[in-house]
C-alpha positions in Angstrom: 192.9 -64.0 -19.6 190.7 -61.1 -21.5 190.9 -61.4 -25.0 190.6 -58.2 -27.0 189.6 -57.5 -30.8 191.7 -56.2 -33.0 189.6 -54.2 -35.6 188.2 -51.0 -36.3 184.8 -52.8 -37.6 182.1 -52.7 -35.7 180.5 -56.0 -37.8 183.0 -58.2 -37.0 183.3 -56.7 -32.9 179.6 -57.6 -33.0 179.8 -61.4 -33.7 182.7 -61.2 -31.5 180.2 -59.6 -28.8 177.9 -62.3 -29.8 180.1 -65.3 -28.5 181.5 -63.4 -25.4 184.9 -63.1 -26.6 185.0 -59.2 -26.6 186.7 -57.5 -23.4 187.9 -54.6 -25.6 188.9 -53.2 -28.6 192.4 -52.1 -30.3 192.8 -50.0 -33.6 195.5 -48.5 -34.9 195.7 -46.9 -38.4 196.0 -49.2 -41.2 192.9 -50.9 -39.6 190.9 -47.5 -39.5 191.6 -47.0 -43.1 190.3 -50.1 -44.6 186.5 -48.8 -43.0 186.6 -45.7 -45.0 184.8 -43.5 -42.4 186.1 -40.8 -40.5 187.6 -41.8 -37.5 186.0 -40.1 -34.3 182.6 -41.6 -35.7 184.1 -45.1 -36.1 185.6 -44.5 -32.4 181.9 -43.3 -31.1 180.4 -46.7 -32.8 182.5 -49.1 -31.2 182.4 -47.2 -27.7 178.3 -47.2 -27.7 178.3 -51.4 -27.8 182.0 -52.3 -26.2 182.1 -51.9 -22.7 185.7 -52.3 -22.2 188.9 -50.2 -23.3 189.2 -49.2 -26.6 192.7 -48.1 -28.1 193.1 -45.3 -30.2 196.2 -44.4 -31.9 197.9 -41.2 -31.8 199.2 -40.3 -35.5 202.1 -37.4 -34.4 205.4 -38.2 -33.7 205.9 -35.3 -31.4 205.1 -35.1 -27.4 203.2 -32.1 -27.4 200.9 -33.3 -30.7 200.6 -36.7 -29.2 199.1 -35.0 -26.1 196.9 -32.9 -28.1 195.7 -36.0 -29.6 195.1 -38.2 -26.8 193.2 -34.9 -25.0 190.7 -34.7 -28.5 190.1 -38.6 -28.2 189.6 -38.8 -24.5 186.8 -36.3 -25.5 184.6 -39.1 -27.4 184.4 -41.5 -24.0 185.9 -42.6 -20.9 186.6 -46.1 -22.5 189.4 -44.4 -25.2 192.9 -45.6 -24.2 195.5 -43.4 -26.5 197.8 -45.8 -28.2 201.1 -44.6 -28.4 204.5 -45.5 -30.5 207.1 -46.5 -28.6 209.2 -43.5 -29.0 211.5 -41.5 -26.8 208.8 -38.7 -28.4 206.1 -41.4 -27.3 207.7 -42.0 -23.8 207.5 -38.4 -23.3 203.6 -37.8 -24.0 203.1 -41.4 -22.1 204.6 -39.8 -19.1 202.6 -36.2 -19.5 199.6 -38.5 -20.0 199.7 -40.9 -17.3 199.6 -37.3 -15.3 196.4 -36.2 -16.3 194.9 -39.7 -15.7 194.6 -40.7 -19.1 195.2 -44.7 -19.7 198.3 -44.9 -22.5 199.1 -48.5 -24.2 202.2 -48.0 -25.8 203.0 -50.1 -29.2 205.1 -52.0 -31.2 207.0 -53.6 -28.3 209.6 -55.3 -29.5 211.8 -55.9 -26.6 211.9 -56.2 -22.9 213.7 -52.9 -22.2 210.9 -51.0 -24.3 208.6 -53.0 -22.0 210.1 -51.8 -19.1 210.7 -48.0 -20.3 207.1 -47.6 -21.2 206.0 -49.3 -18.1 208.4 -46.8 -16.1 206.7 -43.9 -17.8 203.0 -45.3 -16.3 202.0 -46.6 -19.5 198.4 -48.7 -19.0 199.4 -51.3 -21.4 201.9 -52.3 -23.6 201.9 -54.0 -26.4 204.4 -56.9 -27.3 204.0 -57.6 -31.3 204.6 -61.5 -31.2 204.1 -62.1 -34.8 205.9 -59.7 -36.2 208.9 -61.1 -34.1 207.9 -64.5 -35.5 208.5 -63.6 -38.5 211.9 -62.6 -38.4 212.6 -66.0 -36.7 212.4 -64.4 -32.8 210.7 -66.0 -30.6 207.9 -63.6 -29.7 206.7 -65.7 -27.0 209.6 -65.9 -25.3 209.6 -61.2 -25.1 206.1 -61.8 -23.5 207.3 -64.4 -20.7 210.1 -62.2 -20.1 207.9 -59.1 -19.7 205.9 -60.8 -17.5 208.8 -62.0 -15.4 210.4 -58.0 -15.5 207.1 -56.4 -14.2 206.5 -59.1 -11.6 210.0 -58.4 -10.4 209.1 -55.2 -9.6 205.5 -54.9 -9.1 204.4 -53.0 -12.3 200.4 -52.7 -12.7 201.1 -52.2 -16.3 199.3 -54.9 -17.7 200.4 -56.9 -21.2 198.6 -56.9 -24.6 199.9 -59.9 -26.7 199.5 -58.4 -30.3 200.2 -59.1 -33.4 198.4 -62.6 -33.2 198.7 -64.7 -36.1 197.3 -68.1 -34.9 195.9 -70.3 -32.0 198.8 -71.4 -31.0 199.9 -67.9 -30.4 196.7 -67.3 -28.0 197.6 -71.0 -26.4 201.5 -69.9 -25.3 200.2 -66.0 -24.2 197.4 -68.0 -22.0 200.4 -70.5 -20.9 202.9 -67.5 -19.8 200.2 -65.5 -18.3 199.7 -62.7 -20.5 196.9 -60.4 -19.0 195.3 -59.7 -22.5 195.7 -61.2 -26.3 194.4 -58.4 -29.0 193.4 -60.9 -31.6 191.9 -60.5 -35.4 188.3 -61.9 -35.7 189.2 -64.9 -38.2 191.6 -66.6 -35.2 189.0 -65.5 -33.0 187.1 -67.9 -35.3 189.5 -70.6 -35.4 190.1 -70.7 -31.6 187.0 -72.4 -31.4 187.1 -75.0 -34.0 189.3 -78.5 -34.1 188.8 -81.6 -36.4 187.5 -84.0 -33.6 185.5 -81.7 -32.9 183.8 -81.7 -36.1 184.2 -85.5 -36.4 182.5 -86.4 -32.7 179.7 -83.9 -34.2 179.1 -86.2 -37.3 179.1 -89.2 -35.4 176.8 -88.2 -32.8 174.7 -86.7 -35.4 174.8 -90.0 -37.3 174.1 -92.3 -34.4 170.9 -90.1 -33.6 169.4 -90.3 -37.0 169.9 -94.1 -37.1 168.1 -94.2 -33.7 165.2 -92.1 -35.0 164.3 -94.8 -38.0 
């Protein structure tokens, strides 16, 4: 399973760089916003140290400015994927896209007959947002195991980006159902690798080794 980070700051894809848990990078815009920089440089950091895909979300609701987009930020590097609403307007440019060779991961996913729409159009990724559907008591999991079934059926190379990512246990039950990818925020990156016997066997063995040393 790759495990991408989802942030537009180049800090916290560095510690995730650090530990090895970085296979790519998705942004969208409320996450660009918070960095206060203009976008194509923020792109251009996090291109020069990621060596995997890096999403980068179209802003125009509109085919033909969606295109426009995508052709601007494909521009910056060979490792932009355009991230792209899913929208009949979205479906459109996906399609146009997917033409010209550029890779498309197509968002907010909500259900399995987006999944399979976008996939149709030759969409690169999609994005299922689990925690969103959490939240309105869906089972998000339960979209991303059907979306896996769907384009096994049927041989799709569209591959799956778990998203919206709220905990472990939401990286645990992607991993379980065989999600290709899980775009997940640096603080559950974080948390993935910490349990309390864990930090309990540390203490003891720590203990036990300073008692041996007097």
């Amino acid at each position: 399973m790759k495990f991408f980070i989802d942030t537009a700051n180049i800090e916290e894809i560095k510690k995730g760089l650090e530990i090895g848990m970085v296979d790519g990078v998705t942004t969208n815009p409320s996450l660009v916003s918070k960095e206060q920089r203009p976008f194509t440089e923020i792109l251009k950091d996090i291109c020069a140290i990621v060596d995997g895909p890096v999403s980068a979300e179209v802003v125009s609701l509109e085919a033909d400015g969606m295109v426009a987009e995508a052709r601007e930020l494909v521009k910056i590097s060979d490792k932009i994927v355009i991230k792209v609403p899913m929208i009949e307007e979205g479906l459109k440019a996906v399609k146009r896209l997917a033409a010209e060779g550029i890779k498309t991961n197509v968002t907010l996913i909500f259900s399995s007959t987006q999944a399979l729409l976008a996939a149709k159009a030759g969409a690169s990724y999609v994005s299922p947002f689990v925690g969103r559907l959490d939240d309105i008591s869906i089972n998000g999991l339960e979209l991303v195991a059907d979306i896996m079934t769907i384009f096994r059926n049927f041989g799709y190379a569209t591959e799956v980006i778990v998203a919206s990512v709220r905990s472990p246990m939401h990286v645990a039950d992607s991993a379980l159902v065989g999600a290709d990818i899980a775009t997940i925020p640096y603080k559950v990156i974080a948390q993935l690798a910490k349990h309390p016997l864990t930090d309990i066997g540390m203490q003891q063995f720590l203990a036990d080794w300073e008692k041996r040393q007097k």
